[in-house]
N, C-alpha and C positions, 0 to 999 in steps of 0.2 A: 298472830304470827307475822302478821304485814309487816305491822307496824313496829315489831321488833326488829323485822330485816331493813325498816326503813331508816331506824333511829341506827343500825349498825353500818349501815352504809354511808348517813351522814358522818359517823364517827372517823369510816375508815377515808373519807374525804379530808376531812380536817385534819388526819393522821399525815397523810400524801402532800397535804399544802406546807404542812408543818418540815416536812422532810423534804421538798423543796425547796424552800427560806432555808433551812440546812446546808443544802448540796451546794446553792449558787453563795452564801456563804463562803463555805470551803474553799471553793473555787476562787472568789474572790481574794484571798488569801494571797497567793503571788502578785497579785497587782500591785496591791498592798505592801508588801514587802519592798518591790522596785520603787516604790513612789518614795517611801521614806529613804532607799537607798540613796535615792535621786538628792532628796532633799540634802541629808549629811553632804554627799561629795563638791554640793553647790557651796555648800559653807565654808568646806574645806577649801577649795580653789579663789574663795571670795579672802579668807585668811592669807592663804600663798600668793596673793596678787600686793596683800598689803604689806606683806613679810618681803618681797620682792624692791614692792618702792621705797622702802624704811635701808633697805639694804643699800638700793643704789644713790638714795641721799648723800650715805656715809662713804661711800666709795669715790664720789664727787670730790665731796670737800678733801680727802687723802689726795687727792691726784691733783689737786690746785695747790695744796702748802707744799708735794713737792716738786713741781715743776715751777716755783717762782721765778728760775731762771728765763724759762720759755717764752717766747711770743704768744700775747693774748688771741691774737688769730689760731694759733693751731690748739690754743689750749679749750677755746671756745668749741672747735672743728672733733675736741677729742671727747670733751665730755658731751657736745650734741649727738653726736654716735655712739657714745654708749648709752646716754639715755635712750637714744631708736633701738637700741639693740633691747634693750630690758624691759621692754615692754610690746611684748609679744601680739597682746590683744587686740592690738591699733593694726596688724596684719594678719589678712587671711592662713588660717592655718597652712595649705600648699606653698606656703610663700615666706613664713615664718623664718624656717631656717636657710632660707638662702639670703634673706634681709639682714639676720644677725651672721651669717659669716664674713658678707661682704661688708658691714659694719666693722665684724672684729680686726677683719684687715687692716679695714683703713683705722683704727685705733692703735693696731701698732704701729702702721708706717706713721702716722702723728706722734704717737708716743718716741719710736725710737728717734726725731730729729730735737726731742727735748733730755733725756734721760733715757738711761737703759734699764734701769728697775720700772721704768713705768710699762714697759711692756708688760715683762710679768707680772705685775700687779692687775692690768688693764686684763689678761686672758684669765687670770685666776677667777676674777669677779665676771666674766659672761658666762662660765657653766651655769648658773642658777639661772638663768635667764633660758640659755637652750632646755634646761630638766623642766622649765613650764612649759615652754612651745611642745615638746612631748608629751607632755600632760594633756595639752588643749588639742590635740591632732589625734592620740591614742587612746587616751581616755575619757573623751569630753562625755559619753554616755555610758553607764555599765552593761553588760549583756543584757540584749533587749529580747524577750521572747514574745512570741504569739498569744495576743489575748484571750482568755477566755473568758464571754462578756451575752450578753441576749443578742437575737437573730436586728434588734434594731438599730444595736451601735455598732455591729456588722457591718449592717447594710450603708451605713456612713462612712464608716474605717476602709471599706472594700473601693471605695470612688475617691475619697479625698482622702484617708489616711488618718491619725494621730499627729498629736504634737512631737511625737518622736522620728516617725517612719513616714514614708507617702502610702499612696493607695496600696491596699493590704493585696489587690491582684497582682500587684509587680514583684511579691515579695518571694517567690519561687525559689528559683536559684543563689537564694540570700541567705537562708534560712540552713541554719547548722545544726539543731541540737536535734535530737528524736522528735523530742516532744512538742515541740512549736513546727515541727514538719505533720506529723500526725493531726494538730488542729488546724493545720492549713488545709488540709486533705478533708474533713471537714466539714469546713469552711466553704467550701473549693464548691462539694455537693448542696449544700442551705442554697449557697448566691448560685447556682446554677439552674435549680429548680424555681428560685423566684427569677430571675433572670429572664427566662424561658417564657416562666407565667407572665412577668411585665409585657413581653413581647406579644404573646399569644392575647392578651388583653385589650392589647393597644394602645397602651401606655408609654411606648416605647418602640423604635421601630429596630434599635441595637445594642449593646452594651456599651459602646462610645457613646450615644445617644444619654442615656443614663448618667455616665459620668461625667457630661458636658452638663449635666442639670444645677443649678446653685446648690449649696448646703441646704438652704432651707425648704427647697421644694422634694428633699427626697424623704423625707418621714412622711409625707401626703402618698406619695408611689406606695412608700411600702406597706402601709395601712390598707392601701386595697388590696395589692398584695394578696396580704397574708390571710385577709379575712378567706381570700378565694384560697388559699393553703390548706386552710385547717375548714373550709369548707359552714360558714358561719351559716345559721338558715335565719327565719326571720325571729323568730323567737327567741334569739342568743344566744341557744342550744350551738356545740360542734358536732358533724357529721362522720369527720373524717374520721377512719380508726386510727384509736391511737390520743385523741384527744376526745373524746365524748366526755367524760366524766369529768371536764375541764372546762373553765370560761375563759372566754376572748384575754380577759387581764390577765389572766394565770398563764394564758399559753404564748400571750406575747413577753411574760417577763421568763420565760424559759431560757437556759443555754442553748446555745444555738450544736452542742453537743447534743445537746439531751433532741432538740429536732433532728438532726439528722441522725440519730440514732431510731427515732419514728419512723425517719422519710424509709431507710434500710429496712425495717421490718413490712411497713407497711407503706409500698410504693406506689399503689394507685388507687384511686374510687373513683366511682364514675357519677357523676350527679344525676338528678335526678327530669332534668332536660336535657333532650338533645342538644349539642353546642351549636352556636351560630356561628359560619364559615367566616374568616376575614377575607379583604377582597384582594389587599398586598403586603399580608404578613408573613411572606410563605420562610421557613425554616432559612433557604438561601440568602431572601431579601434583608433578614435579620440581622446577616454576618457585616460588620463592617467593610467595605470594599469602597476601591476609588473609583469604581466606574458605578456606583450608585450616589449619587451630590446629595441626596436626602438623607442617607442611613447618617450622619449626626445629627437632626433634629428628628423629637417628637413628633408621632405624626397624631399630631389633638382632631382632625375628623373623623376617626376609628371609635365608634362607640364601645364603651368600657362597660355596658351594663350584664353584660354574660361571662360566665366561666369557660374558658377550653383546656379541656384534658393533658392533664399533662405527660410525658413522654414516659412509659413502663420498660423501657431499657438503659433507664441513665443509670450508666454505672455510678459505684462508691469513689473511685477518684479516679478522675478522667481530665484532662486538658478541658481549656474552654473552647465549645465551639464541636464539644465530643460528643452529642446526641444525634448522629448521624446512621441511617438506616444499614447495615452491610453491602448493599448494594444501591447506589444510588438510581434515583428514578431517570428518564430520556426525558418525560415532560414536566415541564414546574408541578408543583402540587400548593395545596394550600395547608394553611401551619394543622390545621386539624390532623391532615393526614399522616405530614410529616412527623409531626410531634407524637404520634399512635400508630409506632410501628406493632406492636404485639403489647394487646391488653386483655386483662383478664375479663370476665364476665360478669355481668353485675347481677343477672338469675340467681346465683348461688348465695348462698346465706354468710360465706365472706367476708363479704365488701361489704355489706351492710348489715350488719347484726342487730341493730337497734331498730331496722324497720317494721312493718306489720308483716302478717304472711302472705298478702296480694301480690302476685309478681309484678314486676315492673318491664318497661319493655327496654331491650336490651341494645343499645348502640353500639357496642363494642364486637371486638373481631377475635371469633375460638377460631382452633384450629377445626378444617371442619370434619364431622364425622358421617361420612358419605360411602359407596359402594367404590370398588377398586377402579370400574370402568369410569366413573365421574373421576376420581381423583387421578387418574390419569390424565386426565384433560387438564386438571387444576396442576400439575406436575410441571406442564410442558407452556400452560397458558396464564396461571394463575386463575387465584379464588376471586368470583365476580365482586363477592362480598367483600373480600379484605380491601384497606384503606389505596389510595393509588400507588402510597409509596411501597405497596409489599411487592415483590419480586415475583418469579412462580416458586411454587413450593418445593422445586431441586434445586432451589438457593436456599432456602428459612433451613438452618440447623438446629439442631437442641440447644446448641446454650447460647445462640440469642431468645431464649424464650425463659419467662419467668413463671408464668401460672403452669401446675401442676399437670392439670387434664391436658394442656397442649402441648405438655413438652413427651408426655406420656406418648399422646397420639402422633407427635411429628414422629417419634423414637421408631413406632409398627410403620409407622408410615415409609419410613426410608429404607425399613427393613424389605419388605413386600416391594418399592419400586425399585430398588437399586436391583433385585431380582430380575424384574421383569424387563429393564432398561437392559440388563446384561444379555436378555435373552434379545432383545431387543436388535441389540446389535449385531447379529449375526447375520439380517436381512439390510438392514439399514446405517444409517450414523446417526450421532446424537443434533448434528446440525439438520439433516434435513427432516428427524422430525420435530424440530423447534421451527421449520416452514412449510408444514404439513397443515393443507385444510383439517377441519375437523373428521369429516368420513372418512379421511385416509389415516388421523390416527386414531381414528377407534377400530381401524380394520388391525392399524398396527398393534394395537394392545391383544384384537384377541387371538392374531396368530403367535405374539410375542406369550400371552396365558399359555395355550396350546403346547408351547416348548416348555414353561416351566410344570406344567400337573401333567401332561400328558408324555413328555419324553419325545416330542418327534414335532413336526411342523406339518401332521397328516391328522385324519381324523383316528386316523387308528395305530395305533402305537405295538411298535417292538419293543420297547421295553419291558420287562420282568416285573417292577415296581408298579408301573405303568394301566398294564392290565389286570392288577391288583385293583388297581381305585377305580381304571376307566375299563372295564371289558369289551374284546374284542366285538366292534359294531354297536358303539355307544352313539344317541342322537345328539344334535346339538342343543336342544337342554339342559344336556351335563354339561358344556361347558358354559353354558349361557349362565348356568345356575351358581359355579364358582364365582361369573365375573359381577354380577349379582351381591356374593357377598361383601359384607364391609372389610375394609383391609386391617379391618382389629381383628376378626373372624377368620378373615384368610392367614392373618400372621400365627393364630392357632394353632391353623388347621396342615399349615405346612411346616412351620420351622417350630413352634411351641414342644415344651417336652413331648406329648404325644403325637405331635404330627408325623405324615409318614415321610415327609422329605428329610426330619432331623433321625429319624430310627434308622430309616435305611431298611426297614424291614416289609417284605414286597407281601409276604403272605398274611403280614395284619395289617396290611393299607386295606380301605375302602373306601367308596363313594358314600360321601355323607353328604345330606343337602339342610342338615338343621343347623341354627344359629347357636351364636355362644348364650350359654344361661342355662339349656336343656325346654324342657315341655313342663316344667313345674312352675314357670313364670307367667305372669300374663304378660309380661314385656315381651314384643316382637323381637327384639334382639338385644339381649343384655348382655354389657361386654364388658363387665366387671367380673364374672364368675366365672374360670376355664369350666366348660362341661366336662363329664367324665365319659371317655369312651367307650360305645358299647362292647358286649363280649366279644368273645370268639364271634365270628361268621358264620351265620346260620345257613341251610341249605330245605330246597323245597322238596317236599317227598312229591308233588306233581310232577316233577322233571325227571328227567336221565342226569343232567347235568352235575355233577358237583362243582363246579365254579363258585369260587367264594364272591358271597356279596354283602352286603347288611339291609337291613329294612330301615328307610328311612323315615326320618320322626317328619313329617309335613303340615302344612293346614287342614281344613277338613275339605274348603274346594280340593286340594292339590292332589289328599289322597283318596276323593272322589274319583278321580282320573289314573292314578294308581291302579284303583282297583278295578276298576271295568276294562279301562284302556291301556294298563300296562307300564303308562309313563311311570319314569323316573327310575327303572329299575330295567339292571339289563334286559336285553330281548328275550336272551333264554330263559327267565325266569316265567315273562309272559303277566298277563291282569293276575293283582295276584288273589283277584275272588277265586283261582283255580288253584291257590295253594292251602292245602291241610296243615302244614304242622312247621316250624322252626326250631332252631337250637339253640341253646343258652335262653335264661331267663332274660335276661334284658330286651329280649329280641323278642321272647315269646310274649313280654307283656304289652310291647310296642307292634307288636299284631294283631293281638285279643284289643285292644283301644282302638286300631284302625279298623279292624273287622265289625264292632260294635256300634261305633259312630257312622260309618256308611250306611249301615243296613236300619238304622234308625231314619235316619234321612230320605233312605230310598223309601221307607214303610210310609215316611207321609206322603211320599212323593206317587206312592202307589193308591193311596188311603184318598187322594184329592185329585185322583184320576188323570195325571199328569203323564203317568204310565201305565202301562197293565200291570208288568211285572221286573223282576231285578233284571233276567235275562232280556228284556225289552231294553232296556238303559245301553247294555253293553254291544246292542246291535244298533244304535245310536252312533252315528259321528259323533268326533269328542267336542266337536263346538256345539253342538245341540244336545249333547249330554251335559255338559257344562252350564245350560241354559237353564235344562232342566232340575239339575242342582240348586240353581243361583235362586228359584222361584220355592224349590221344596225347604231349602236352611231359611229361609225367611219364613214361611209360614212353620217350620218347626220354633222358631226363636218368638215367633208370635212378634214379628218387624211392625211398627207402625210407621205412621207417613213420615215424622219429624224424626225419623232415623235407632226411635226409641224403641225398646226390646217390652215381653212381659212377662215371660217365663221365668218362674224362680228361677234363682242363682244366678239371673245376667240382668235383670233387672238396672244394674250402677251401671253398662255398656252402653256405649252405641254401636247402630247394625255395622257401621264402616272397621271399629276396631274388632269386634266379633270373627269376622271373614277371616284378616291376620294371625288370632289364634292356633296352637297346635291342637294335633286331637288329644291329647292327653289334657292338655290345661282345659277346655271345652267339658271332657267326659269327668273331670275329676267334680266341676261344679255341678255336672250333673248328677252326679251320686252321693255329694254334699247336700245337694237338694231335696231328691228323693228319700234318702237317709232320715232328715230334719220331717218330711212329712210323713213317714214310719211310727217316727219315734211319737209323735205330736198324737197318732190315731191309736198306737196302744197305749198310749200314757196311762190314762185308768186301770189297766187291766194289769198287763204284765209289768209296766214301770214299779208302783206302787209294789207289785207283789215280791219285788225282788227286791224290796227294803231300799229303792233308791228315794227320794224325794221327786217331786212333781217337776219335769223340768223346765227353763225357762221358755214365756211365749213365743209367738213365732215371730219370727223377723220380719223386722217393715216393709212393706212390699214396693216403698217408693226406692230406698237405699240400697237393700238390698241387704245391709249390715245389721246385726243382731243387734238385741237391744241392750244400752251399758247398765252393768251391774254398779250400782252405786253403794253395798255394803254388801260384806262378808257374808253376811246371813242369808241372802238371795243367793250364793252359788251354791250347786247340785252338790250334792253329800253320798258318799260312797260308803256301803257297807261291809266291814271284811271280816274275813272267818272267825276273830277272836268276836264279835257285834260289834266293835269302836265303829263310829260315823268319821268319817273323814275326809280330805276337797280332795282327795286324789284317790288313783283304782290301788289296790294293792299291787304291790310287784311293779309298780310306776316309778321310773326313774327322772329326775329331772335332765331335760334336755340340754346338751350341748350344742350353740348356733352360734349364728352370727348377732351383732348388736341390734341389729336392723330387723332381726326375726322377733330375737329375744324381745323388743319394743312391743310390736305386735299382740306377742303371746303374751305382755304385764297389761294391756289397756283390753284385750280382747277376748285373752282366756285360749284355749285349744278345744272348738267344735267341735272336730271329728272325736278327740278320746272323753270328752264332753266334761270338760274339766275349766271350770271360771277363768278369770285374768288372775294372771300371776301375781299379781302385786299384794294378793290374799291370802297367798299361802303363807305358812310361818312352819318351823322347825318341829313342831308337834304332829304336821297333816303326812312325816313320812315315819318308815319302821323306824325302829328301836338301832338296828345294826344299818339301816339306810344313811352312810355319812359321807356318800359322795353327795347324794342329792342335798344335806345341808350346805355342804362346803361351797355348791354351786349356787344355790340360791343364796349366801351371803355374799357370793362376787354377784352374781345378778343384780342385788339392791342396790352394792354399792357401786356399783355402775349406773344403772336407773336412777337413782337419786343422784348423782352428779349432771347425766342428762337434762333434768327434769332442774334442776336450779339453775342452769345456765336458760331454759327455756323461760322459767320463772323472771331473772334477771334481767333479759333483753325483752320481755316483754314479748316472745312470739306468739303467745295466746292471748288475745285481747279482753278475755272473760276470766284467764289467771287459768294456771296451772289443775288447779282442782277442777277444773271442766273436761279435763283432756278424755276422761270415758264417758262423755256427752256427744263428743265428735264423732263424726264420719272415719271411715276408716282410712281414707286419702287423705282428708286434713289431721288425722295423729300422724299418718306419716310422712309429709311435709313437715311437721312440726319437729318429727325426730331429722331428718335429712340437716336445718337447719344448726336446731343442736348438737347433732354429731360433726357437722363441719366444722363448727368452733371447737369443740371439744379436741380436736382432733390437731386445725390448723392455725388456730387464735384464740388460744387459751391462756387467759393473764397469771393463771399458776402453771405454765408451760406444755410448749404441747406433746400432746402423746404421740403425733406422726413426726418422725424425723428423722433422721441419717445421724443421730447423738446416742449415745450409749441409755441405754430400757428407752428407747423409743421405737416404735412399730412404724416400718418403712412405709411409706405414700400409696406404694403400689399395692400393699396387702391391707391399709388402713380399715376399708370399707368393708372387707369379707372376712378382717379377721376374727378370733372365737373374743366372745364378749368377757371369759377365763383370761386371756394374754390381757386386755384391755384394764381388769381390772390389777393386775399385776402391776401394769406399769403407773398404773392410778394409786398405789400404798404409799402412805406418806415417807417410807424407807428411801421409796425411788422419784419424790419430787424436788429434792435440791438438785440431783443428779438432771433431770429433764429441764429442770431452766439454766444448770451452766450449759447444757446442750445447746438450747436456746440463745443464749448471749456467744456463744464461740460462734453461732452461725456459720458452720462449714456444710457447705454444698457438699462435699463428698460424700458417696456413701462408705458404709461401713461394711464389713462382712457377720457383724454381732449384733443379732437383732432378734428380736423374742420369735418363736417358731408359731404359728399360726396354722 
């Protein structure tokens, strides 16, 4: 099978080079054609020059037989001026016809003191003389258009010009026709990118610098150049995307179209070492200027041996000298900086698709995703991290930004402060908190929070809405706890369709203190997946009260102190070990978890003498009950020294991400666990008697991860009422998920319904009248195997794709994260996330159903998603597959 995809991919190379030699063909074509134009009109003008002097021979000799009468003086004086006159070429074209009027003149005033016919004889025969001087002024060149030629006869044409035109940078406001405007525009982008890089190199300290260079020392610049372009490594391989599948020869004899149609797609990669600073290249020094005497020559002691990043906002056509940050910086900066106003991340699978799966460490600046009370400070001070030329972050807009994730995050970002800045204002102005120490503005954020969730600038709120979420005589943990959250979370939680500032609905507000994701992730806060809000508002039968509240979803420290001490939930509710019963199931199951996880913890904590009893705990202050917690989840998780856990189901944790857990994701492993060693101790007995097969061993107790089913015949068999043996239970539906689940459930299988990886099932394992479950697992496949050959392709498994149910459970899903990024956002049969008609917008990419996914993957809808692709419009659409 390799070696088939081996021998297809040399073919489709050879296909690519072949239809290259094509294209720049093509292209060639109009040059071609002007050259031989050229050539005819030269012959043509070399004919009418000699048609010309054969004329004025004979014109001569007429005007001497008949003026015999005349003096040999003026006869000499008449035919020396018409000879000047007929022969145009001997004067500069501006000069031409004012040389032959003032000739014609004086031929007639000669003529007329001999004859009166010699006049008109003498003006008859100078038109053909004026119709060349028109010729040689008007027409000496045919319409000249803009070349289209490789990025190296460019880089010559752009400094010193053609035989035809000068430097191809003066040619701006010259330039008439669409089409020789559109390749200047181009153009304009190739030499500004290398332009930039010459500088940032040190090859160069301006662009007048460059073009003071001789001719023959600019093919040496551009050679290093470009190798640093297309990101050459040492093996000859290209790095850059966009050129991988290409060598140095093939990618320097490119159109310099076909590059800047790369450089547009794919605008930056980051190498694989950090850049080395220059010491006086900074973006300013660069610019030609008269109070810099240096900026025309090279500056040759700038070592050229490193690459610096090139600038990730150079627009598609921009003037020269347009790579300038939106707000310029007060202190110089160095070209690093300048040149790296906003660049993507090179973590992501991206920027480099061809690498291994080892992360790399990342030099480059995201937007950052931080709590609302830091990005406050970053708001008003700027991110410590971003480069020096970034602004603070109430200048960075969305559309100076190009990577996806930051333009997503600046979008909540501005949403949540422009909020809070408004509240802001009602105490303050916006100048004196831009001269605000630090203590004074984090007092200002959290009295400015207080007005937008709370409704008042008090701890206790008249508001209607107000005492919905915050009830009257709430402590300052509720608000500490909103400012806590991330402002992706907070943008949620207040303006998102369910939040309660965008409803306006007072009686379904509540204080919620869990993150985006829910309690079914082990991520601390995942803020790709809106959570869905709990029910209705349960109410405690302990109290008199009915006041609405919700139970909230927290750690297991957090609802250790819930429940003895009361925190996190209004007062009148009280510890809610004192409450019996709740309403709504979502609530009621979000109590039975809390209630179950405490009282396990407190058992060991009783069991190791740490306490007497549970009512001992709650007559505990909460900081020495909290002690007593921190000592009892560690001997229940079986903590060792190096932070390692030993208790089935956490075994893959460390103690430190453990604590962060909610109680639901915590108890869910533990009844995954417990479940796994049920099953394991009745296996003989009751497995076997209810016609299942023996099931698989136990899981490794260093990973934690089951162990991979390598053939169909190793997964459990299920028996159903007709006797047929089958991989699935009867009355089992195939799952609707996301891609990112689905991956999961094809390498892993579904433990808890105990049912193998998916990638095993086939169309026979469901009923007869089951034709949803087939229709799903053929978009299932053909989705997984599109994954699964891009993974194949780029090489992100180093052992080959057939290994992937060998791996750990983290490294399949690395390995999917990768491949769905490309799939998604650098896809060479175009991609599936996009603002193009059947493409799946950016924002839902990640959660959308792996059903839409395969939709837009039918080969009906892949011409459709690459002209999407080639119109490259940023706008969105309002037609976009439902997810």
């Amino acid at each position: 099978m390799d070696a088939k995809l081996h021998t297809i991919d040399a073919t489709l190379r050879r296909v690519c080079r072949r239809l290259d030699a094509l294209e720049e063909e093509v292209q060639s074509l109009p040059i071609k054609f002007i050259r031989c134009f050229q050539e005819d009109t030269s012959g043509l003008r070399s004919a009418m020059e000699m048609l010309t002097e054969s004329l004025a021979g004979k014109n001569t000799a007429v005007v001497t037989e008949q003026q015999h009468d005349a003096s040999p003086i003026a006869i000499v004086n008449a035919s020396s001026s018409f000879k000047h006159a007929t022969t145009p070429t001997a004067t500069p074209p501006s000069s031409a016809g004012i040389t032959t009027t003032s000739n014609k003149e004086h031929v007639t005033v000669a003529a007329a003191t001999v004859h009166p016919s010699s006049s008109t004889s003498t003006l008859k025969h100078t038109s053909p003389a004026r119709a060349q001087s028109s010729w040689s002024t008007e027409e000496e060149d045919p319409e000249w258009m803009f070349p289209s030629t490789t990025c190296r006869v460019l880089w010559n044409g752009w400094f010193h010009g053609d035989n035809h035109v000068g430097p191809y940078s003066t040619l701006r406001d010259s330039l008439s026709d669409q089409q020789s405007k559109h390749r200047f525009d181009r153009a304009t982008l190739v030499m500004q990118t290398l332009i930039q890089m010459a500088i940032d190199l040190g090859l160069a300290v301006s662009e007048a610098a460059l073009a003071s260079l001789p001719r023959r020392d600019l093919p040496i610049v551009f050679d290093q150049v470009f190798r640093h372009l297309i990101q050459q490594t040492h093996d000859g391989s290209l790095a850059r995307p966009g050129f991988e599948v290409l060598t140095y020869n093939t990618a320097v004899q490119l159109n310099y179209l076909a590059v800047a149609k790369i450089l547009q797609r794919c605008p930056v990669t980051t190498p694989s070492r950090s850049p080395t600073p220059l010491p006086s290249s900074s973006f300013s020094e660069a610019k030609p200027s008269a109070n810099n005497p240096q900026a025309e020559t090279p500056n040759h002691s700038v070592p050229n041996s490193f690459l610096i990043q090139l600038a990730s906002t150079m627009p598609a056509k921009a003037s020269r000298w347009s790579i300038q940050p939106p707000t310029p910086p007060a202190a110089p900066t160095t070209s690093s900086a300048s040149t790296s106003f906003l660049r993507t991340s090179t973590t992501t699978p991206t920027t480099t698709p061809m690498a291994s799966t080892s992360t790399t460490t990342s030099t480059t600046w995201l937007y950052p995703l931080v709590t609302c009370r830091e990005l406050w400070q970053f708001w008003f001070r700027g991110d410590p991290s971003a480069p020096a030329s970034m602004p603070a972050l109430r200048h960075v807009m969305t559309s100076s930004i190009r990577d996806k994730p930051s333009k997503r995050r600046c979008s909540c970002a501005r949403t949540v402060m422009s909020r809070l800045e408004t509240a802001a204002l009602e105490f303050t102005s916006v100048d004196h908190l831009d001269a605000m120490p630090r203590e004074d503005l984090d007092a200002a954020f959290t009295r400015a929070l207080r007005l937008v969730v709370m409704g008042g600038d008090s701890d206790q709120s008249s508001n209607g809405e107000t005492a919905a979420a915050f009830p009257t005589g709430s402590k300052d943990p509720t608000l500490a706890e909103w400012g806590s959250l991330t402002y992706l979370t907070l943008s949620k939680r207040l303006f998102g369709p369910r939040g309660w500032l965008s409803r306006g609905d007072s009686n379904a507000t509540g204080y919620d203190t869990t993150t985006a994701g829910g309690g079914d992730s082990d991520d601390v806060d995942d803020e790709r997946t809106p959570r869905r809000r709990p029910a209705p508002s349960p109410s405690s039968s302990a109290t008199s009260s009915s006041a609405a509240w919700e139970m909230p979803m927290l750690t297991v420290r957090d609802m250790w102190s819930c429940y003895f001490h009361g925190a996190y939930v209004p007062p009148f509710v009280g510890p809610v070990r004192h409450v019996t019963s709740v309403k709504g199931s979502t609530q009621q199951k979000t109590f039975s978890v809390a209630k179950r996880m405490v009282k396990q913890v407190a058992a060991v904590a009783v069991a190791h003498g740490l306490v007497e009893s549970e009512d001992a705990v709650a007559a505990l202050t909460e900081t020495d009950s909290l002690a007593v917690f921190d000592r009892s989840f560690a001997l229940f998780l079986g903590a060792q020294d190096d932070g390692s856990v030993t208790r089935p189901g956490f075994e893959d944790k460390q103690m430190a991400h453990l604590v962060l857990l909610k109680c639901c994701t915590v108890d869910k492993r533990l009844r995954v666990a417990n479940l796994k060693h049920k099953q394991l101790q009745q296996q003989p007995a009751t497995v076997v008697a209810q016609g299942h097969q023996p099931l698989d061993p136990a899981p490794d107790m260093k990973t934690g991860a089951p162990p991979p089913m390598a053939d169909a015949k190793h997964c459990r068999r299920f028996t159903w009422a007709n006797g047929k043996r089958r991989a699935v239970p009867e009355g089992w539906e195939f799952p609707r998920t996301s891609s990112q689940v689905l991956w999961k459930l094809w390498f892993r299988g579904d433990h808890e319904e105990g049912i193998g990886p998916f990638r095993h099932l086939t169309p026979h394992d469901f009923g007869p009248e089951d034709t949803v479950s087939e229709r799903r697992l053929v978009s299932a496949r053909h989705v997984m195997d599109a994954l699964i050959g891009i993974a194949d392709t780029y090489m992100f498994v180093e052992s080959g794709v057939s290994s992937l149910h060998l791996m750990s459970e983290d490294d399949v899903m690395v390995v999917f994260d990768r491949a769905f990024d490309v799939l998604m956002y650098n896809n060479p049969d175009g991609n599936v996330a996009g603002y193009g008609s059947n493409q799946i917008q950016p924002d839902y990419a990640q959660e959308c159903l792996y059903t839409t996914v395969a939709r837009v993957l039918a080969p009906a809808n892949a011409s459709k998603r690459k002209r999407a692709d080639a119109a490259d419009d940023d706008k969105p659409t309002k037609s976009h597959p439902k997810v």
